[in-house]
C-alpha positions in Angstrom: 49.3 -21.4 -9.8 48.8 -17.9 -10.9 46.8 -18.4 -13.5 44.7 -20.2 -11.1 44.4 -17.7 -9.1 43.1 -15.4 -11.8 40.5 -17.2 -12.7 39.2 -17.7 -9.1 39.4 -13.7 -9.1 37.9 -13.2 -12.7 35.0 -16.1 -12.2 34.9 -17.9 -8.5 34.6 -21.1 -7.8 31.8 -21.7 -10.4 33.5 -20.3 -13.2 29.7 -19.1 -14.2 28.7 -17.5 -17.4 26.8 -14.6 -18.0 23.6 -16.9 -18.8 24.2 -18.2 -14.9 25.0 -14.7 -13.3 22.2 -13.7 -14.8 19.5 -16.4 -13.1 21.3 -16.0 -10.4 20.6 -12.5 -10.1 17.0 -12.4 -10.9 15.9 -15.3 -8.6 18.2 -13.8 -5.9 16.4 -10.2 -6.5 13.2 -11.8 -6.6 13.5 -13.8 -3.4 14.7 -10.7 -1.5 11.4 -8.7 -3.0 9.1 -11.5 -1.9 10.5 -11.5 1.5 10.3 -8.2 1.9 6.1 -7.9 0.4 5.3 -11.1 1.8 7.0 -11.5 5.6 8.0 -7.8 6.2 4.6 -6.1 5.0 2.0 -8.3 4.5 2.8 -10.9 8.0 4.7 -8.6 10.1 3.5 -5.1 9.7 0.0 -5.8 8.8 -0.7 -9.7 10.4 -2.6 -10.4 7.6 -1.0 -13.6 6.7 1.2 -16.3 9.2 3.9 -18.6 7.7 5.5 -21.6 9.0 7.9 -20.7 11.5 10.9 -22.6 9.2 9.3 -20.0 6.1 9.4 -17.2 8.4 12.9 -17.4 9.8 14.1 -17.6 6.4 12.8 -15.0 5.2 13.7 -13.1 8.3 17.4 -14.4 7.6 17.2 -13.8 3.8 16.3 -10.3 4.3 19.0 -10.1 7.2 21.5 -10.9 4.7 20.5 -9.1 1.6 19.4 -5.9 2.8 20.5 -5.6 6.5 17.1 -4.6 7.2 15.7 -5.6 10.9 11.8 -6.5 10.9 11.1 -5.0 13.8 12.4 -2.0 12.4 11.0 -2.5 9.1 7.3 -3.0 10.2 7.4 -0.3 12.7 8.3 2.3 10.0 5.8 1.0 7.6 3.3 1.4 10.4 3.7 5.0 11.3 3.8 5.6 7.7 -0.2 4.3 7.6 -0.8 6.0 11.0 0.9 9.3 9.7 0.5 9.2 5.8 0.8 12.4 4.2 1.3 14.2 7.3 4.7 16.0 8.8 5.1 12.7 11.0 5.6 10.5 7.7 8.9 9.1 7.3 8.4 9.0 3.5 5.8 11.0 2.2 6.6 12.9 -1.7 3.6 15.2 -0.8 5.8 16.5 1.9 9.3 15.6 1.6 9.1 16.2 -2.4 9.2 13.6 -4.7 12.5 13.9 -5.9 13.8 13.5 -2.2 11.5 10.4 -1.9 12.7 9.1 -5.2 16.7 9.4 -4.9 17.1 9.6 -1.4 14.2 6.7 -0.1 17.4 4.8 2.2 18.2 8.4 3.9 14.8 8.9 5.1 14.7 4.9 6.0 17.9 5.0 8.1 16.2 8.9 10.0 13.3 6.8 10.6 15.6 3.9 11.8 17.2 6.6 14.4 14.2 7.1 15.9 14.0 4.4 18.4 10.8 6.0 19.9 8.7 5.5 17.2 10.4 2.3 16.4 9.4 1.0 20.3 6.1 2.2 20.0 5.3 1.0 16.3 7.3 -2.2 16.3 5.6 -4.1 19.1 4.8 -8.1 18.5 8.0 -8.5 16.0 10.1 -10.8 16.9 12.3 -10.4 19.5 14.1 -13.6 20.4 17.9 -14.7 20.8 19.2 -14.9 17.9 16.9 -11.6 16.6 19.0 -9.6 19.7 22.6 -11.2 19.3 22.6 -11.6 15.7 20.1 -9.6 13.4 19.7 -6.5 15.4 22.8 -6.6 17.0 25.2 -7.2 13.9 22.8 -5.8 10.9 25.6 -4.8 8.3 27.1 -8.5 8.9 24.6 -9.0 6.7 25.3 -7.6 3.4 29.2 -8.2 4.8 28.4 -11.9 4.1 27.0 -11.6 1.1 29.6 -10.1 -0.2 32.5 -12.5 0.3 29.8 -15.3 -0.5 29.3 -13.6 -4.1 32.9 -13.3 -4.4 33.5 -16.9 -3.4 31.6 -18.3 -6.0 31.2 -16.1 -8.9 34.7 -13.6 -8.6 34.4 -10.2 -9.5 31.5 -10.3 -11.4 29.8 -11.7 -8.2 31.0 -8.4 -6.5 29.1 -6.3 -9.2 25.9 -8.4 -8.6 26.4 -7.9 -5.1 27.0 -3.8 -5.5 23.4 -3.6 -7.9 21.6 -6.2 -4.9 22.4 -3.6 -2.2 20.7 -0.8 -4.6 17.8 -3.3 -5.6 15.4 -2.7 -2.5 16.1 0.9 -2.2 15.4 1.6 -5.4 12.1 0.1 -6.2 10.9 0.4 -2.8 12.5 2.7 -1.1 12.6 4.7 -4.5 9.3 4.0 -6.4 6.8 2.5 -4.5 7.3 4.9 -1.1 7.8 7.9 -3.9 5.6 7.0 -7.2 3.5 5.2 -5.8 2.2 8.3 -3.9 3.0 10.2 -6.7 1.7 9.2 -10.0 -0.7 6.0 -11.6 -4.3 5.3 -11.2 -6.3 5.2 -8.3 -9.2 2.4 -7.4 -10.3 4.1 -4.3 -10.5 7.4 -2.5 -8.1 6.9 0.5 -7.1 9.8 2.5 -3.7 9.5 1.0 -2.7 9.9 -2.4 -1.8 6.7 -2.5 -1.9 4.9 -6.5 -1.3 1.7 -8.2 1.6 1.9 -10.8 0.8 -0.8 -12.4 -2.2 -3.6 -12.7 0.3 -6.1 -12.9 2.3 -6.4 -9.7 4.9 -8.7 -11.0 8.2 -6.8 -10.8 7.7 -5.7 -7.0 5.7 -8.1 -5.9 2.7 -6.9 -5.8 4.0 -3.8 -4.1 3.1 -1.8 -7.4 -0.4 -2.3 -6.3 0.0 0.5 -3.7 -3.7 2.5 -4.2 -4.9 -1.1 -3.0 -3.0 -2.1 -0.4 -3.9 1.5 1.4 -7.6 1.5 0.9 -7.4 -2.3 2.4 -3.9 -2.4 5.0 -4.5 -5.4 6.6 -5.2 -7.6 3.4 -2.9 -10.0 1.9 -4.1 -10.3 -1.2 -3.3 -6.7 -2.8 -5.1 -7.2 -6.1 -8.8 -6.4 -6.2 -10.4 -6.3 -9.9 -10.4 -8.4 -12.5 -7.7 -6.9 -14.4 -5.0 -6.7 -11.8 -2.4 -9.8 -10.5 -1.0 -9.7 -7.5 2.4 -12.5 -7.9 3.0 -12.0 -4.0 -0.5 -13.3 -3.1 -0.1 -16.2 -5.8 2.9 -17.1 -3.8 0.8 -17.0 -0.5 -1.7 -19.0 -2.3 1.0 -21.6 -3.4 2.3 -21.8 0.4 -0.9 -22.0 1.8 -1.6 -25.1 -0.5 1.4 -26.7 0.8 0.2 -26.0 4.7 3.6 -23.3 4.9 0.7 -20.7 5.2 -2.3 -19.4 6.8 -4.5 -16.4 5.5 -5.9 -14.3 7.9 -7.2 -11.3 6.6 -8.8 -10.3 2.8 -10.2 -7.3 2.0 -13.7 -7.5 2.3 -16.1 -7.8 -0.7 -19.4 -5.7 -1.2 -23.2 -7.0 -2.0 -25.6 -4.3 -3.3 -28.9 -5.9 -1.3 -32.3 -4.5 -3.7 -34.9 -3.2 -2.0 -34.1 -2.2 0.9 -36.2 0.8 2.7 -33.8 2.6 5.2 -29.5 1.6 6.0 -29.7 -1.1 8.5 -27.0 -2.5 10.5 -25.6 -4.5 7.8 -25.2 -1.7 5.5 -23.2 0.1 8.3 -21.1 -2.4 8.7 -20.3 -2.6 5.0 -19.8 1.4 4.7 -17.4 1.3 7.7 -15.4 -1.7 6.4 -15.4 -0.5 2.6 -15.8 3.4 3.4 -13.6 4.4 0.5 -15.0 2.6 -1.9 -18.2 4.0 -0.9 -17.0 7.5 -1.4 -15.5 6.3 -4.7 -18.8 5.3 -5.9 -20.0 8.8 -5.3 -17.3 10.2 -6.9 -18.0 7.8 -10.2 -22.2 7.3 -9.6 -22.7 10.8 -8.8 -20.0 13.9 -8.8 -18.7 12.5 -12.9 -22.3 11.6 -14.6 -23.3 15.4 -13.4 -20.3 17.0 -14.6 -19.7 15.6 -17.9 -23.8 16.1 -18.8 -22.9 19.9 -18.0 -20.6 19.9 -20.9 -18.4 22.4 -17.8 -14.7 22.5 -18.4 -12.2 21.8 -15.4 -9.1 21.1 -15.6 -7.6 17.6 -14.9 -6.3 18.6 -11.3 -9.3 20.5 -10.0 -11.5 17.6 -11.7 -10.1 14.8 -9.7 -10.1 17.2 -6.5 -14.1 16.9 -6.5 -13.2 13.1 -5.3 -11.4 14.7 -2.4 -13.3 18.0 -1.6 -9.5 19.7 -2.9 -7.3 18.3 0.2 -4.1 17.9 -1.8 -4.9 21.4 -3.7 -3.0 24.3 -3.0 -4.2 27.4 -1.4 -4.4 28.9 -5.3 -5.9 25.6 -6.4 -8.5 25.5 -3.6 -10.1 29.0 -3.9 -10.4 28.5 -7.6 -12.4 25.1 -7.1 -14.3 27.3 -4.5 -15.1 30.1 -7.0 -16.4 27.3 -9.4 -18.3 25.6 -7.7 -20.1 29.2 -6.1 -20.9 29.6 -10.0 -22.5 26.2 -10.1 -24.9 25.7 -7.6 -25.7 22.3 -8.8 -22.0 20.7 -8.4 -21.6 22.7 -5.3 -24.5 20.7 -3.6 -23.0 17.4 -4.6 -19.9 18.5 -2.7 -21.7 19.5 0.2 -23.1 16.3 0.5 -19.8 14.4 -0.3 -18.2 15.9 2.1 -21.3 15.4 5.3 -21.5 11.7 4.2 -17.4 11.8 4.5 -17.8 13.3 8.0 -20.5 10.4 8.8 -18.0 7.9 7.9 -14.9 9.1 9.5 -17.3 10.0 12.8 -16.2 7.0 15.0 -16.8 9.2 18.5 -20.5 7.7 18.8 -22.5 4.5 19.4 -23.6 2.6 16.1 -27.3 3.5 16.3 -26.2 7.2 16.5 -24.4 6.9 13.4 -26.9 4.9 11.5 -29.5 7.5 12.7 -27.2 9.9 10.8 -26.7 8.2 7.9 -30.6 7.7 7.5 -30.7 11.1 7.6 -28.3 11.5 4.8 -29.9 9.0 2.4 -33.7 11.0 3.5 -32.3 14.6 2.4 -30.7 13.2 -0.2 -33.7 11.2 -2.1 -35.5 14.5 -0.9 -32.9 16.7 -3.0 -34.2 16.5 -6.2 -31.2 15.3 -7.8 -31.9 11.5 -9.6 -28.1 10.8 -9.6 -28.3 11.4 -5.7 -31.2 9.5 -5.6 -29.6 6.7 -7.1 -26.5 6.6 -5.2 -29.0 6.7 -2.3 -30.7 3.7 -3.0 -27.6 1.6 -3.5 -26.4 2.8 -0.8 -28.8 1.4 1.8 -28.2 -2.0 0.4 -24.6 -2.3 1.0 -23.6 -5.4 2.9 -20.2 -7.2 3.3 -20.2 -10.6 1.4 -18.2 -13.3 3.4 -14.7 -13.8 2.9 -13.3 -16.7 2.0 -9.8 -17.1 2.7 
């Protein structure tokens, strides 16, 4: 009898070995991730993809009961941090918070943010908010975990207790931990979002797809987060897989652009395109025009003031800024391919008018600028005015 009961408590009911605990562990882990990238982000904060209501309660439960995180307070966090990235306001910004503080401490800020009910009324709205959401999820969200934990000792003993302790420090480390504070930290950046937002990795296997974060900024509402050749998303090949077996429906991509030849003056396709794709437009000014100039100058510039000529310096410090200033004062050249970066950034980001008073200012742009002298902005010009959205296929 009592060596029984010693090895219920050294191995469970399953008597597993480590070969076992350790499946268990990754496709446990894994599930939790993909619930998290593909119902929590990509359906319920950004409504880029619906799942079958079956699919979506169990991830809702899944997540319930791994992480004791509550959608409604999930997505509404993630939302404020688009509608506030970078700023004071963001509940988990490194450039503001530090990223050390982002880093270690990613389920403090998530729990602040989870005090706010404010924020979380006015962010979270269209979640779901039914019976057993208010009398179970909501109501009892550490049952959760609580659950889990008897569950892992039930059928694997101790050793299901460790796996339980490193699943509760799963989420909030890698996202929580290092995509909220990496990846607005450090990696490589596709496009030139107002945030400093980067992919970690082009392989968005580990996390989800989550590692592809530069991505998923530039394009929110998306649900596919990989966007060149190069890069895998394995959250939207899951989507892909679902939607196959009619357990999904795709409703937003990120939109593809068609360089049109020829064409004489921005119409009102090429707006369209520049207001759907704006920051890849000013990354191809960035890459076409402000790099080609500086490298045939042969100028040195340091790595940090280099990349803030994609940015006109916003994440510079004061320092930082006047010495990018007093460079580009010494080269008039550069400093008239920031001035113009930065007008066609204000006739992008200019929503306050009627479309044929922004198109009248962008053909005024792309007439000063083919008047300027300069062949690079010449070029970019020209390509310019044939941007147009190719259809997306979902």
């Amino acid at each position: 009898m009592f060596s029984s009961l010693l090895d219920f408590l050294a191995g469970g009911v399953l008597q597993a070995g480590f070969g076992t605990l350790a499946i268990y562990f990754l496709v446990a882990t894994q599930l939790t991730i993909l619930s998290v990238t593909l119902y929590l982000h990509r359906s319920q904060a950004h409504r880029a993809v619906d799942f079958h209501p079956v699919l979506a309660h169990f991830f809702r439960f899944w997540t319930w009961l791994t992480t004791s995180m509550i959608t409604r307070e999930w997505a509404a966090i993630h939302r404020k941090h688009h509608a506030k990235c970078e700023t004071e306001e963001d509940p988990h910004s490194p450039q503001i918070k530090g990223i050390k503080t982002v880093f270690w401490r990613g389920v403090e800020l998530y729990r602040e943010a989870r005090a706010d009910r404010e924020s979380i009324e006015k962010y979270g709205k269209g979640c779901p908010d039914d019976w057993i959401e208010r009398n179970l999820y909501s109501r009892w969200p550490t049952m959760g975990p609580t659950l889990l934990l008897f569950i892992s000792f039930g059928l694997f003993g101790f050793a299901g207790v460790a796996m339980w302790a490193l699943q509760m420090a799963w989420i909030p480390f890698w996202a929580a931990g290092v995509v909220n504070g990496l990846g607005h930290w450090w990696g490589y950046r596709n496009f030139e979002t107002t945030d400093t937002a980067t992919n970690l990795t082009p392989w968005g296997v580990w996390i989800g797809g989550e590692e592809l974060h530069n991505n998923h900024h530039a394009f929110p509402s998306s649900a596919k987060f990989a966007l060149r050749r190069f890069e895998f998303d394995i959250g939207w090949s899951v989507i892909k897989l679902l939607q196959a077996v009619k357990l999904a429906k795709v409703l937003r991509v990120a939109p593809t652009l068609d360089v049109r030849p020829n064409i004489a003056m921005p119409d009102g396709e090429t707006l369209k395109a520049l207001l759907a794709i704006r920051f890849q437009a000013m990354t191809d000014y960035y890459r076409k025009v402000t790099l080609p100039t500086l490298r045939a100058s042969d100028d040195k510039l340091p790595r940090k003031l280099r990349k803030a000529l994609a940015d006109g310096g916003r994440w510079l410090d004061d320092a930082r800024r006047a010495r990018l200033q007093a460079w580009l004062e010494e080269r008039p050249k550069m400093a008239t391919l920031a001035e113009y970066r930065q007008r066609l950034q204000q006739v992008l980001d200019d929503r306050s008018h009627d479309a044929q008073t922004t198109l009248a200012k962008l053909r005024a742009w792309c007439d000063e600028a083919e008047a300027s002298g300069n062949q690079a902005l010449q070029q970019f010009s020209a390509r310019l005015k044939g941007y147009a959205l190719v259809p997306a296929r979902v």
